[in-house]
RODREN-594441 format. One record per residue (C-alpha): x, y, z negated; residue number from 1. Coordinates in steps of 0.5 Angstrom, whole numbers, plus 2048, in hexadecimal, padded with zeros to 3 digits. Layout:
REC;c1;c2;c3;num
REC;X;Y;Z;NUM
...
***
This chain:
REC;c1;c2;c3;num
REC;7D3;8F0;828;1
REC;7D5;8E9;82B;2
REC;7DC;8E6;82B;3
REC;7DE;8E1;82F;4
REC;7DF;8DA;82E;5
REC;7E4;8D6;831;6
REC;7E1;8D0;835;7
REC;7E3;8CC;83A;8
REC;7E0;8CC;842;9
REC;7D9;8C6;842;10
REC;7DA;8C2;848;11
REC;7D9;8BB;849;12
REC;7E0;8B8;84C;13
REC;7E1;8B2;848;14
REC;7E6;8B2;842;15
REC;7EC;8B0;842;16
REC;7F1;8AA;83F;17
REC;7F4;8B0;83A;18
REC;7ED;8B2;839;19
REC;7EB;8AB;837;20
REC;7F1;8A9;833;21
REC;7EF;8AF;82F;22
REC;7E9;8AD;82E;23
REC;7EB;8A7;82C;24
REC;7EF;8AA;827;25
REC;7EB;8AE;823;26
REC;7E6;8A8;823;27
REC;7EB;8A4;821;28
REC;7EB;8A9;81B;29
REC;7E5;8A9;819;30
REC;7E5;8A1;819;31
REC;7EB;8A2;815;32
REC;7E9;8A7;810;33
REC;7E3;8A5;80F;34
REC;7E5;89D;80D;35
REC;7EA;8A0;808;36
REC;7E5;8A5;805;37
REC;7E0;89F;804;38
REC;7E5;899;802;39
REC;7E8;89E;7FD;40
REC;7E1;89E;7FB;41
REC;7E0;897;7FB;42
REC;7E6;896;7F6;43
REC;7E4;89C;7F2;44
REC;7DD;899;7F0;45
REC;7E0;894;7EE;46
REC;7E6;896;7EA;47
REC;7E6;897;7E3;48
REC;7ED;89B;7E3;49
REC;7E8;89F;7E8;50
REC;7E3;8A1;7E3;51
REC;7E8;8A2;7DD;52
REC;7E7;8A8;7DA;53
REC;7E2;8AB;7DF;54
REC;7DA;8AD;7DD;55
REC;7D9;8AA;7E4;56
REC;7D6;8A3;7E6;57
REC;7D9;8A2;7EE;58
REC;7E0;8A6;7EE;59
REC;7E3;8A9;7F2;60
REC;7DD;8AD;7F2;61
REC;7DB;8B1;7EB;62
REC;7D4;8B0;7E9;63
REC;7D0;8AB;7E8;64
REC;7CD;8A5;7EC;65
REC;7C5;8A7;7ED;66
REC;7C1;8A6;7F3;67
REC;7BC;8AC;7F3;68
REC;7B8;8AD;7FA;69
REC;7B1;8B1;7F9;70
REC;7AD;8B4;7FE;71
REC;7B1;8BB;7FD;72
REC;7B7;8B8;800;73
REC;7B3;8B7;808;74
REC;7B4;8BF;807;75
REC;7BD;8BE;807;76
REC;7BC;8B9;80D;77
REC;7B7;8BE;811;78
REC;7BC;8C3;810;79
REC;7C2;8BE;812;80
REC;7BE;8BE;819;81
REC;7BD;8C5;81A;82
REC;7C5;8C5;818;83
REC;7C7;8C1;81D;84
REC;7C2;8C3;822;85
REC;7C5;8CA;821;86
REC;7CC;8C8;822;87
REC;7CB;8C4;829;88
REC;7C7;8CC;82B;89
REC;7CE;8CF;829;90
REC;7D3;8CA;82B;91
REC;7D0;8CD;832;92
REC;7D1;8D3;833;93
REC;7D6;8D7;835;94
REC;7D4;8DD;831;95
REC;7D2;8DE;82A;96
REC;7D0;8E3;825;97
REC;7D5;8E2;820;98
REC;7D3;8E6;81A;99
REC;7CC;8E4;81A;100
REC;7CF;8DD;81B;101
REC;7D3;8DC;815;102
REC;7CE;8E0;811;103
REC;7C8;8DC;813;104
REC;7CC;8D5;811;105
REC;7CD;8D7;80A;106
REC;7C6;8D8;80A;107
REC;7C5;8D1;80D;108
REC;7CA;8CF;808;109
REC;7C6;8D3;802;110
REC;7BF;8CE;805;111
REC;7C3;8C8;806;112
REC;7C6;8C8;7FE;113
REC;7C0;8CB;7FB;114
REC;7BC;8C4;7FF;115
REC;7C2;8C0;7FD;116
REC;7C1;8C2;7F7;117
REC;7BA;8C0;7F6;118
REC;7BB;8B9;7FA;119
REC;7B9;8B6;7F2;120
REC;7B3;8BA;7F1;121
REC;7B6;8BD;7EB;122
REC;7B6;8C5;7EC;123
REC;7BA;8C6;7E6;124
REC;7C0;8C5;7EA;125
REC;7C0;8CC;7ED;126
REC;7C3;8CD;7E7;127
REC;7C6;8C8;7E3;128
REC;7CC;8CC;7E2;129
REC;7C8;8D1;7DE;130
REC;7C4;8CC;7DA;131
REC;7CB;8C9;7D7;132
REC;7CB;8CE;7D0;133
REC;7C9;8C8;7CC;134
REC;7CD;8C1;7CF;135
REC;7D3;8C8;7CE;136
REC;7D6;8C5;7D5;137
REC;7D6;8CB;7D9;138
REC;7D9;8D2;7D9;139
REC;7D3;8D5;7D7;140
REC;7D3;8D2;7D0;141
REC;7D8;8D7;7D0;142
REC;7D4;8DD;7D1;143
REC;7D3;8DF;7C9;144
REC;7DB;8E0;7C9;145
REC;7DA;8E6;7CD;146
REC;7D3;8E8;7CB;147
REC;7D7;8E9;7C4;148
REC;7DE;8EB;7C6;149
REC;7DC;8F0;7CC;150
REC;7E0;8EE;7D3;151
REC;7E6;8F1;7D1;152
REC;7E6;8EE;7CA;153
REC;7E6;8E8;7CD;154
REC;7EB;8E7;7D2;155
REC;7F0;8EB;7CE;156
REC;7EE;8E5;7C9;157
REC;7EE;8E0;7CE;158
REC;7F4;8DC;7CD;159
REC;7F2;8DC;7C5;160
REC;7EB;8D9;7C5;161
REC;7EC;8D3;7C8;162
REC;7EA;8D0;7C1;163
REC;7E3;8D3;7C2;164
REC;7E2;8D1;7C9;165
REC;7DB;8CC;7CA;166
REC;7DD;8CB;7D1;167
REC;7E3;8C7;7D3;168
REC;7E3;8CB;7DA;169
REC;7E4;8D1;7D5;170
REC;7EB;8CE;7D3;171
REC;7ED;8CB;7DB;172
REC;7EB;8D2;7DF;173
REC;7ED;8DA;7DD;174
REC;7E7;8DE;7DA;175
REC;7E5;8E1;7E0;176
REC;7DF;8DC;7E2;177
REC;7DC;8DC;7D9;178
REC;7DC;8E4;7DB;179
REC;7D8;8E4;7E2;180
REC;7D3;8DF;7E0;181
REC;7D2;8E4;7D9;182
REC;7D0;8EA;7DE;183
REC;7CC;8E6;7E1;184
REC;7C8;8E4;7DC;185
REC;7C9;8EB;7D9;186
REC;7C5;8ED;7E0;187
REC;7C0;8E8;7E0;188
REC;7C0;8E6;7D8;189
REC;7B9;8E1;7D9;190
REC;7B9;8DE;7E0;191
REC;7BE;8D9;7E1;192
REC;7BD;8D9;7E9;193
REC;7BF;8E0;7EC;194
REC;7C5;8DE;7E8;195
REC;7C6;8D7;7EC;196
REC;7C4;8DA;7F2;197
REC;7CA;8E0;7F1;198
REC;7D0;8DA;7F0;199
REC;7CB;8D6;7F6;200
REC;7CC;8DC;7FB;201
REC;7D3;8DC;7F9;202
REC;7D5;8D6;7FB;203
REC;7D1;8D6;800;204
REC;7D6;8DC;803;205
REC;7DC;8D7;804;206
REC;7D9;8D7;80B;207
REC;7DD;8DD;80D;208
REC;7E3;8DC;80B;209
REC;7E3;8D6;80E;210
REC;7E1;8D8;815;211
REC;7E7;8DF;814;212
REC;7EC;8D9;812;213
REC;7EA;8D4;818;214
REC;7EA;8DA;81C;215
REC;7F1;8DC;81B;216
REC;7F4;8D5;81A;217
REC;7F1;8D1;820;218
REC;7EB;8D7;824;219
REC;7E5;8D9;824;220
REC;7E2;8D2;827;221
REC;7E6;8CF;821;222
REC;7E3;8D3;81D;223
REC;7DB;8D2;81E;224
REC;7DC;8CA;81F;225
REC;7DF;8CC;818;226
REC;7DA;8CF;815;227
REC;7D5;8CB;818;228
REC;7D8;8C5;815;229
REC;7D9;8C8;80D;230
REC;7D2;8CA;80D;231
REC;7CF;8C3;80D;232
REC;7D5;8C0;808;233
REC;7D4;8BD;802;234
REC;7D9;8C1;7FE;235
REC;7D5;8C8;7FF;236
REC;7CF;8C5;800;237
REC;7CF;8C1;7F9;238
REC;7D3;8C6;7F5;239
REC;7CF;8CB;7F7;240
REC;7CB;8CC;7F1;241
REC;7CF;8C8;7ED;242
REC;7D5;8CB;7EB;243
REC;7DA;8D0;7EB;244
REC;7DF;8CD;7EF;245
REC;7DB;8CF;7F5;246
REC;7DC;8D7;7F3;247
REC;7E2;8D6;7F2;248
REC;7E2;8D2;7F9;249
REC;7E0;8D9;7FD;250
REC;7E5;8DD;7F8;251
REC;7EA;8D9;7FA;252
REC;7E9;8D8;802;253
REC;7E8;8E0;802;254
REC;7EF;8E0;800;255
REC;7F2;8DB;804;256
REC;7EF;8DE;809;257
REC;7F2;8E5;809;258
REC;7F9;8E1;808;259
REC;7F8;8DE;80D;260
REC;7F7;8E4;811;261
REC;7FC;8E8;80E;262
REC;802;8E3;80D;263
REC;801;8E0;815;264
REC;804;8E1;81B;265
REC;803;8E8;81D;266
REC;800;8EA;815;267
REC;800;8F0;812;268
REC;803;8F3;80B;269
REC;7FC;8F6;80A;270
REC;7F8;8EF;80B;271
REC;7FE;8EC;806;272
REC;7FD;8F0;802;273
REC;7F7;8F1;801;274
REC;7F6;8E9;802;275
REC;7FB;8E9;7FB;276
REC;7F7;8EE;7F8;277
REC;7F0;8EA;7F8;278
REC;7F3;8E3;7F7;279
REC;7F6;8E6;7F1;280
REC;7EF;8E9;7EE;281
REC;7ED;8E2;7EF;282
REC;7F1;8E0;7EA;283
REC;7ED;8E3;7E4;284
REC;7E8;8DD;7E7;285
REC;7ED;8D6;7E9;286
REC;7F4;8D4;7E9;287
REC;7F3;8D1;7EF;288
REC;7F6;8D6;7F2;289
REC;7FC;8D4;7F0;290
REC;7FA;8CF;7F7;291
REC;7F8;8D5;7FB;292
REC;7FE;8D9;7F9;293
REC;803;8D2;7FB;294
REC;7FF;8D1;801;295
REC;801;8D9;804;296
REC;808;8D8;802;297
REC;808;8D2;807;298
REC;804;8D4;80B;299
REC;808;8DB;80D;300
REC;810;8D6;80C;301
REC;80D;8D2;812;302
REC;80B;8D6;817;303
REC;811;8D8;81B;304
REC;813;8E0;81B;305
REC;818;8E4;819;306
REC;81A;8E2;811;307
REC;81A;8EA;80F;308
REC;812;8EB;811;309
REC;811;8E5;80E;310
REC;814;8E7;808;311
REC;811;8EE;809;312
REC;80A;8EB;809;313
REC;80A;8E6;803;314
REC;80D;8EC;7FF;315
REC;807;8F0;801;316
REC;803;8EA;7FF;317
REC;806;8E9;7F8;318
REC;806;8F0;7F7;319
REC;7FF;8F1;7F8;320
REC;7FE;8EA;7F4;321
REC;802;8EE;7EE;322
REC;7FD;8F5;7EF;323
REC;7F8;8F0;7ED;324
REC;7F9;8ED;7E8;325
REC;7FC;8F4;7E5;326
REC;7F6;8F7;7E6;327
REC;7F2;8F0;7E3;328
REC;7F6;8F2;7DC;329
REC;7F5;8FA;7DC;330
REC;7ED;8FA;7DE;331
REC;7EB;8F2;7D9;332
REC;7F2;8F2;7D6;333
REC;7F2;8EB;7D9;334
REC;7F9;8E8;7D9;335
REC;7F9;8E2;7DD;336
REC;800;8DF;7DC;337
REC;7FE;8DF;7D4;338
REC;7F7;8DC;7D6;339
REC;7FB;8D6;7DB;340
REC;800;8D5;7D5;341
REC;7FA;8D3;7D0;342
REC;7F6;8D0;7D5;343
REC;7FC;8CB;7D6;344
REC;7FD;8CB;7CE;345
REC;7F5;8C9;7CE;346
REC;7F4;8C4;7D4;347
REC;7EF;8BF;7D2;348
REC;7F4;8B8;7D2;349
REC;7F0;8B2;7D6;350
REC;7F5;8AC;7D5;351
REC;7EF;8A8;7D7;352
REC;7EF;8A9;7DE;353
REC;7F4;8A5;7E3;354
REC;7F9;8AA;7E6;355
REC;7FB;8A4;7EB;356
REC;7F3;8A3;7ED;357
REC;7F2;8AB;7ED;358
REC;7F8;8AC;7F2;359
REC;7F4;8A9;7F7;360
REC;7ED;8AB;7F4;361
REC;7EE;8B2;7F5;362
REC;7EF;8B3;7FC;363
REC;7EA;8AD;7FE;364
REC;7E4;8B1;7FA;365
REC;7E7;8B8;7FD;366
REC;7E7;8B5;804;367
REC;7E0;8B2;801;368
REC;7DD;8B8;800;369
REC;7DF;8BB;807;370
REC;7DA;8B5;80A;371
REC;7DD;8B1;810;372
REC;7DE;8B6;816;373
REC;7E2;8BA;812;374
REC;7E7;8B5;80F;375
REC;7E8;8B1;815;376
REC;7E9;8B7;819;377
REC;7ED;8BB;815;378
REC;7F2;8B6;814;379
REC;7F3;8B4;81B;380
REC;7F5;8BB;81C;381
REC;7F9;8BB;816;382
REC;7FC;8B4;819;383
REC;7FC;8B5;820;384
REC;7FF;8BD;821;385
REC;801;8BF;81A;386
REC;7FD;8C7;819;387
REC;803;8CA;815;388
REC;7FC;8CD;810;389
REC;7FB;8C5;80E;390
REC;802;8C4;80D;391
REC;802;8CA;809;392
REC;7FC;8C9;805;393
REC;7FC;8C1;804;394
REC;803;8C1;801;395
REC;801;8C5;7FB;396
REC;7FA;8C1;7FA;397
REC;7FF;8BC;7FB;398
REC;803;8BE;7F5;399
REC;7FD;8BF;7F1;400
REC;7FB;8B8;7F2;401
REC;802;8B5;7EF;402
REC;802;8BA;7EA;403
REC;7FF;8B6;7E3;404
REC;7FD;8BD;7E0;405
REC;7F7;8BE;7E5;406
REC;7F2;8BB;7E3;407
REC;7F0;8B4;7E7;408
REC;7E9;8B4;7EB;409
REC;7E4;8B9;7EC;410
REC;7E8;8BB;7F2;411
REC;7E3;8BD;7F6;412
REC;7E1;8C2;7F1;413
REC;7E7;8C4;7F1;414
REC;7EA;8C4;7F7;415
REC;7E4;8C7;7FB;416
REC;7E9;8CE;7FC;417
REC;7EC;8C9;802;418
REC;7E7;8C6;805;419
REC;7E7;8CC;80B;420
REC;7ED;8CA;80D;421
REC;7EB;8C4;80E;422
REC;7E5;8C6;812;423
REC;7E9;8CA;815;424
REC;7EE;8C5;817;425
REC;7E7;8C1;819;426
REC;7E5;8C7;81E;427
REC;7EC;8C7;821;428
REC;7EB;8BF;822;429
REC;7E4;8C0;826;430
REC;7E7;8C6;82A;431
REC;7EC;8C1;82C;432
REC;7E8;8BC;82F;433
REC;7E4;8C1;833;434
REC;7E9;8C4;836;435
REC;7ED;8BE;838;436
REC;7E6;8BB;83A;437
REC;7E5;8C1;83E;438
REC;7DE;8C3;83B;439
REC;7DA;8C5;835;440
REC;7D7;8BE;831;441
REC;7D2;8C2;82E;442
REC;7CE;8BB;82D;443
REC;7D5;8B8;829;444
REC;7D5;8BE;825;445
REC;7CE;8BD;823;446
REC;7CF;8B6;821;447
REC;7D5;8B9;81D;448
REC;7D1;8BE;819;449
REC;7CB;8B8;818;450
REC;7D0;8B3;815;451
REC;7D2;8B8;811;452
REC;7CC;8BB;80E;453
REC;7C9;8B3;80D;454
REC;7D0;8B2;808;455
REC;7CD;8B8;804;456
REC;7C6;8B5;804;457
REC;7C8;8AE;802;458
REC;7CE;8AF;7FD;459
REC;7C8;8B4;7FA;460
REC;7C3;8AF;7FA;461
REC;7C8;8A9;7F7;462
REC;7CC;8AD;7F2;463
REC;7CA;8B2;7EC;464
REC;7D0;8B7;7ED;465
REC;7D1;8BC;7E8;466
REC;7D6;8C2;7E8;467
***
């Protein structure tokens, strides 16, 4: 099945003084954004207020300075190049298979992270989540609770056992998180790879929801620049095998992206409730998504229809949210408002950190992650037209960044549920340089995706990330 994209007719006329001031304009913000992002770094290297309390050695970024290249890493820059190449042949056409390209690029991302990986030449950062039971770092120093108590022992108890957590993730998310990787380890007990390849394929399937969310916020050619751009950023690729959070990503981003559908213009009581209905089962996994239900609040407000449909769709929303978390507590006897509650009882205070210097680190290092192209692209849409899903996404990151109990840094762990939005306001930017240009740039879009998969590759081979 074949959809069409939308692009412009190629010709040849030349570009026009509007087209050039566009031009000017978004170079403009890269050259903005990207000396703001490298003096912030500048200062952050040498600030002793910015490594205050924080197990890194060059913040904004959480993880330490260890410049690691070996011969593995060659596989990550012929991969960047295929990527690019591959990008510049989609860029042109007019047709593309839209199934089989979104499912092929989260392959690609899958090799893409695997090769990021193994930039250091250690394998065992295939599974660094999974080998953290010692250290107590990570959820699976966990898992014996849930081998002892069964599944519903220990969600049920959850809110009382937080004197019994080894790992701190434990206290700071619900359960759901120690359960899923006891079942994995219940499915393959002595291999550790299968288990990191079932979280890996898991991340790697935001893709999907990417391209749904940009298809139905800025079209189907904004969709594909979008999902191009994702799937060479150095959040996904870096996390991929690293952390929870990436799971949670695609967890989150599925949710937004029925929302999205459901609570838009033309939205569907169905779709919004059935967007309620699986934000509210991920719950048993985040509390994030307390951010993706603040972004569908607003998202539905600001667009412009009669207020009893808008009324009408967020009450079908809310009540599938509720049908979810009801029937979290009839099948696990899981009740997430008792885990919140002792979760905020037992956050890990961090006096340490400078709540003035992480005000600016978290969005700098979020926008980090999201590589150059992104950054600079997103935020001159942000700037320059004003998506109302920006709007609506931005102002509850923005209150999660002035409130002092969310815990300082790690935001682009943390913060990867947001990064399709971002991809999505970036894809809409490209869409409208090629539409005010009056051809297809599929060179542009090739250079685009090449510096974005080199940020990935050169943070790797600087920095041990962890988490």
């Amino acid at each position: 099945m074949k959809e069409g994209v939308e692009a412009p007719t190629d010709h040849v006329d030349d570009e026009s003084e509007a087209t050039r001031n566009l031009n000017h304009r978004v170079l403009f913000a890269f050259v903005v954004v990207g000396t703001g992002l490298f003096l912030f770094d500048l200062f952050s290297a040498n600030s002793r207020v910015a490594r205050r309390g924080i197990a890194a050695t060059a913040p904004p970024i959480y993880g330490y300075l260890r410049p690691s290249f070996t011969s593995w890493g060659f596989i990550s820059v012929g991969l960047a190049v295929i990527a690019a190449g591959g990008a510049y042949l989609i860029a042109q056409r007019e047709q593309i298979r839209v199934r089989f390209f979104v499912v092929s690029a989260s392959a690609f991302l899958l090799s893409f992270a695997a090769s990021i990986a193994m930039i250091g030449g250690d394998p065992t950062r295939f599974v660094d989540p999974l080998l953290r039971i010692k250290s107590s770092a990570d959820y699976v120093a966990d898992i014996p609770l849930v081998t002892r108590l069964g599944v519903r022992g220990f969600m049920a108890g959850y809110p009382h056992l937080f004197s019994s957590f080894k790992s701190v993730h434990s206290t700071t998310h619900p359960p759901g998180a120690v359960v899923f990787l006891s079942y994995l380890k219940r499915a393959w007990p002595h291999h550790l790879i299968p288990r990191a390849l079932v979280m890996a394929v898991l991340s790697c399937l935001v893709l999907i929801p990417t391209y749904f969310i940009a298809r139905k916020l800025a079209g189907r050619r904004a969709a594909i620049f979008a999902v191009l751009l994702l799937a060479v950023a150095p959040a996904p690729a870096l996390f991929t095998f690293l952390s929870m959070d990436a799971v949670y990503a695609t967890l989150l981003a599925t949710a937004a992206a029925i929302l999205v559908w459901g609570l838009g213009k033309g939205g569907r009581p169905r779709l919004a409730f059935l967007g309620g209905l699986v934000l509210g089962l991920v719950s048993v996994m985040t509390y994030a998504v307390s951010f993706i239900a603040s972004f569908a609040v607003l998202w539905a407000l600001m667009n412009r229809r009669p207020w009893k449909e808008t009324v009408r769709l967020l009450l079908y929303a809310f009540i599938g949210g509720l049908v979810a978390i009801g029937l979290l507590w009839a099948v696990l006897d899981f009740n997430l408002f008792a885990s919140y509650r002792a979760s905020l009882q037992h956050i890990p205070k961090v006096p340490l950190r400078s709540y003035p210097y992480w005000i600016f680190g978290n969005p700098a290092v979020w926008l980090t992650f999201a590589a150059l192209p992104i950054a600079a692209l997103s935020i001159h849409e942000l700037l320059e037209h004003r998506p109302l899903y920006l709007l609506a996404l931005f102002i509850p990151l923005l209150i999660g960044d002035l409130a002092k109990g969310v815990f300082p840094g790690e935001t682009e762990r943390i913060g990867q549920f947001a990064y399709p939005f971002l991809a999505t306001a970036a894809g809409a930017s490209l869409v409208r340089l090629e539409s005010w240009s009056g051809r297809r740039r599929p060179a542009l879009v090739g250079g685009l995706v090449l510096l974005t998969a080199s940020t990935a590759i050169v943070i790797q081979s600087l920095y041990f990330v962890y988490w």
